[in-house]
C-alpha positions as CSV (number, residue, x, y, z in Angstrom):
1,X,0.4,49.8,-16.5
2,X,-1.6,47.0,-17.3
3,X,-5.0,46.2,-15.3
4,X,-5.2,43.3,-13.2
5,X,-8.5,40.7,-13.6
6,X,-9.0,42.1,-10.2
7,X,-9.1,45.8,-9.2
8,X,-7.9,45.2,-5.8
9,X,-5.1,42.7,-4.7
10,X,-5.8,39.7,-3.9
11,X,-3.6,39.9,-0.7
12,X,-2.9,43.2,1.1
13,X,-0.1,43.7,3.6
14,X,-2.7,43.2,6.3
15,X,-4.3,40.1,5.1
16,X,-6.7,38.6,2.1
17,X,-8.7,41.0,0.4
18,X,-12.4,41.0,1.4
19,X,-12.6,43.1,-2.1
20,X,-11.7,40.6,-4.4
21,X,-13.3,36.7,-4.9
22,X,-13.1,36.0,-8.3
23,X,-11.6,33.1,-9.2
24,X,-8.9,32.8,-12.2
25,X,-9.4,29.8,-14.4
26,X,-7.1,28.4,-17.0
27,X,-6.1,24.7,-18.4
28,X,-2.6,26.5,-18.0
29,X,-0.5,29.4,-16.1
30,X,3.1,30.3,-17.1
31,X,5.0,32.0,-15.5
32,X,7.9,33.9,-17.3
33,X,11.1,36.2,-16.7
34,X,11.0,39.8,-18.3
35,X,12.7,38.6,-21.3
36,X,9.5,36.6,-21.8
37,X,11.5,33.1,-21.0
38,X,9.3,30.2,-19.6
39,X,9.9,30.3,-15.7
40,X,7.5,28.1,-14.5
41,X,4.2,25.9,-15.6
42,X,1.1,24.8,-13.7
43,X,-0.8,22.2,-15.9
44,X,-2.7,19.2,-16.5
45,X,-1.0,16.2,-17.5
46,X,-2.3,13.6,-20.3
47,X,-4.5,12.2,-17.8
48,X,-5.4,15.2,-16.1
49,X,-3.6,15.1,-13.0
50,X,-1.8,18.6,-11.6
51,X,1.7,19.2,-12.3
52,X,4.4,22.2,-11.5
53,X,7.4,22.7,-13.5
54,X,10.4,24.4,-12.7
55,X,12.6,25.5,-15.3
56,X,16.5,27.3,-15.1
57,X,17.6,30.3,-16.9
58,X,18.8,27.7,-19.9
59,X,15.0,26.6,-20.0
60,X,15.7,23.3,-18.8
61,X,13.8,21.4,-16.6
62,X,15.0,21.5,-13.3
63,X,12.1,20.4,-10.8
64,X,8.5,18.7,-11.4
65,X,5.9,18.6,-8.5
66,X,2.8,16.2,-9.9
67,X,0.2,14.0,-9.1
68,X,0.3,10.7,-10.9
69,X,-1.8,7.5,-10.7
70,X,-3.6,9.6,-7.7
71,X,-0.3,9.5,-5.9
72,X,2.1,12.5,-5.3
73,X,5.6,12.7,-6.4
74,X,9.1,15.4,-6.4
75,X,11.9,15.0,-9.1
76,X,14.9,16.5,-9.1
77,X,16.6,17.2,-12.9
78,X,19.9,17.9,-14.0
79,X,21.3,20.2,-16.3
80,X,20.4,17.3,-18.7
81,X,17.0,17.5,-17.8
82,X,17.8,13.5,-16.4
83,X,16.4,12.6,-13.1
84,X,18.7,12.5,-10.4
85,X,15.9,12.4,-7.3
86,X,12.7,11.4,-6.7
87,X,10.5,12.0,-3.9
88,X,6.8,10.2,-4.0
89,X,4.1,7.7,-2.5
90,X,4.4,4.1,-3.8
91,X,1.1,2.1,-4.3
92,X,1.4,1.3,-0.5
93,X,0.6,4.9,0.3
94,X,4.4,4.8,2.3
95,X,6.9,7.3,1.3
96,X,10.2,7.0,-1.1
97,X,13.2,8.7,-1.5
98,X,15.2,7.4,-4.9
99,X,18.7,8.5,-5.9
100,X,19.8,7.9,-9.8
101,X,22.5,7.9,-11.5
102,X,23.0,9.8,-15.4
103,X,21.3,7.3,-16.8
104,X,18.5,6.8,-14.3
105,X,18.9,3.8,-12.7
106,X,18.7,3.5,-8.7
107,X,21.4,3.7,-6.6
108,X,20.2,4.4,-3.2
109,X,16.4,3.5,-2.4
110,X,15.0,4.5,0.9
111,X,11.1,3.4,1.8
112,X,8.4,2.7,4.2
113,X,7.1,-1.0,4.3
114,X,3.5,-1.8,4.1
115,X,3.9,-2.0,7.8
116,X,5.7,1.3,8.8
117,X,9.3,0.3,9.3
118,X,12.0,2.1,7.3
119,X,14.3,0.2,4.8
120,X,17.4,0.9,2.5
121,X,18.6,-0.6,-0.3
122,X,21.9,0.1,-2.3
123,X,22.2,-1.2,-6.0
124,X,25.1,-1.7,-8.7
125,X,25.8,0.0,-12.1
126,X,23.6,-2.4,-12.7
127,X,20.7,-2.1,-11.2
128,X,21.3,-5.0,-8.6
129,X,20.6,-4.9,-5.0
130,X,23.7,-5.7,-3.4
131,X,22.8,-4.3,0.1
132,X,19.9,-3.9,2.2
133,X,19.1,-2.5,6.1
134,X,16.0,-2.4,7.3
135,X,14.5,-2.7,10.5
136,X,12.7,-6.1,11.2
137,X,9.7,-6.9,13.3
138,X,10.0,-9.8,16.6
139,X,13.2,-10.6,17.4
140,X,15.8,-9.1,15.2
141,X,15.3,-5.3,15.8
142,X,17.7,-4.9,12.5
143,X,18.3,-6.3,9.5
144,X,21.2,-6.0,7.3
145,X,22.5,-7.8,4.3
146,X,24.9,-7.8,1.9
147,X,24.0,-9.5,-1.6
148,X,26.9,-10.3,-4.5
149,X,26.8,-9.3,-7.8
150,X,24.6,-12.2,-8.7
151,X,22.3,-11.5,-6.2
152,X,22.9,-14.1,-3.8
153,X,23.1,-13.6,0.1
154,X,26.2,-13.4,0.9
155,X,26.5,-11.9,4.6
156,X,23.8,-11.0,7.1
157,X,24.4,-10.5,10.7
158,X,21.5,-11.4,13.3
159,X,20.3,-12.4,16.5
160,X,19.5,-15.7,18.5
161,X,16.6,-16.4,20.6
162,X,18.6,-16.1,23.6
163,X,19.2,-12.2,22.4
164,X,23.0,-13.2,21.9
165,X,24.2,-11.8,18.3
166,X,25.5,-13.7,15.4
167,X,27.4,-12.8,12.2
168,X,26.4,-15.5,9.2
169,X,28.3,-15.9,6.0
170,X,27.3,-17.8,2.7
171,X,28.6,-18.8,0.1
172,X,28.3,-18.7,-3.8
173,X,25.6,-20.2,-3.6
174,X,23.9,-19.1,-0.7
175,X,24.0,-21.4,1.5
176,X,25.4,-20.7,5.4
177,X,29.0,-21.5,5.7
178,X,29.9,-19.9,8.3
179,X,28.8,-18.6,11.7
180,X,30.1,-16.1,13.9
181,X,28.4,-15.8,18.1
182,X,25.8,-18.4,19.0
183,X,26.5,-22.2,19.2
184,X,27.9,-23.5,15.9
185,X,28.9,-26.8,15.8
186,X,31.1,-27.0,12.7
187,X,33.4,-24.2,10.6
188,X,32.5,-21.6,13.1
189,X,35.5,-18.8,13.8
């Protein structure tokens, strides 16, 4: 049986060792299956930042853990090694939760604003928002819209001072056309 760096464990049943503080240092640690297979990775990056890999029993990445531009992140691979979730801190220091498709674009984004409030937006095949709810600050506790495929407002429901709630539609061009509650003095249903 091989010797450990350390004749007693670092961690006994009871506890940490108070037998053991040496320290093991490495630019890498891999962590492999009895058939020698890659398992795991903790490493430096390029820039060196931290970074755990997960691999399957095919050796393909499966999950990354890493610190990037100071700021922490999760991904979630497929089979095909492509990203299918991420998990992170944006530049705003407020969580995010992304959901791609097979060829990594965003479908599903939910986030923190600047200012704490949640927000989620749904894209195309595309790539193009076509609808948003967040919650808004003041008067209208929630916002939702729903965009078209050229990215024009097309439907966004509301509130009026008075707290009474309203339903507006636009058109192709984004301009209201339409108004459903409130006072509306022309086209309204």
């Amino acid at each position: 049986m091989p010797k450990a760096f350390c004749e007693k464990p670092f961690r006994t049943k009871d506890g940490p060792s108070r037998y053991c503080n040496e320290a093991i240092a490495a630019e890498e640690f891999r962590l492999v299956d009895k058939n020698g297979n890659v398992r795991a990775v903790l490493e430096l990056n390029e820039d060196g930042q931290p970074r755990l890999l997960f691999f399957d029993k095919d050796d393909k990445l499966r999950i990354s853990f890493y610190v990037e531009n100071e700021a922490p992140g999760v991904e979630l691979l497929d089979t095909n090694e492509i990203t299918r979730a991420a998990l992170g801190l944006g530049s705003n220091g407020q969580p995010s939760l992304q959901l791609l498709d097979k060829n990594e674009k965003v479908h599903a984004l939910l986030q923190m604003g600047e200012d704490g409030r949640p927000g989620l937006d749904f894209y195309d095949r595309h790539g193009e928002l076509r609808s948003s709810l967040a919650l808004m600050e003041g008067e209208m506790p929630l916002g939702l819209t729903l965009v078209d495929k050229n990215g024009r407002l097309r439907l966004k429901p509301g509130e009026m001072k008075d707290g009474e709630p309203i339903l507006a539609f636009y058109d192709k061009d984004g301009e209201m056309c339409d108004m459903l509650g409130g006072e509306c003095d022309e086209g309204s249903a």
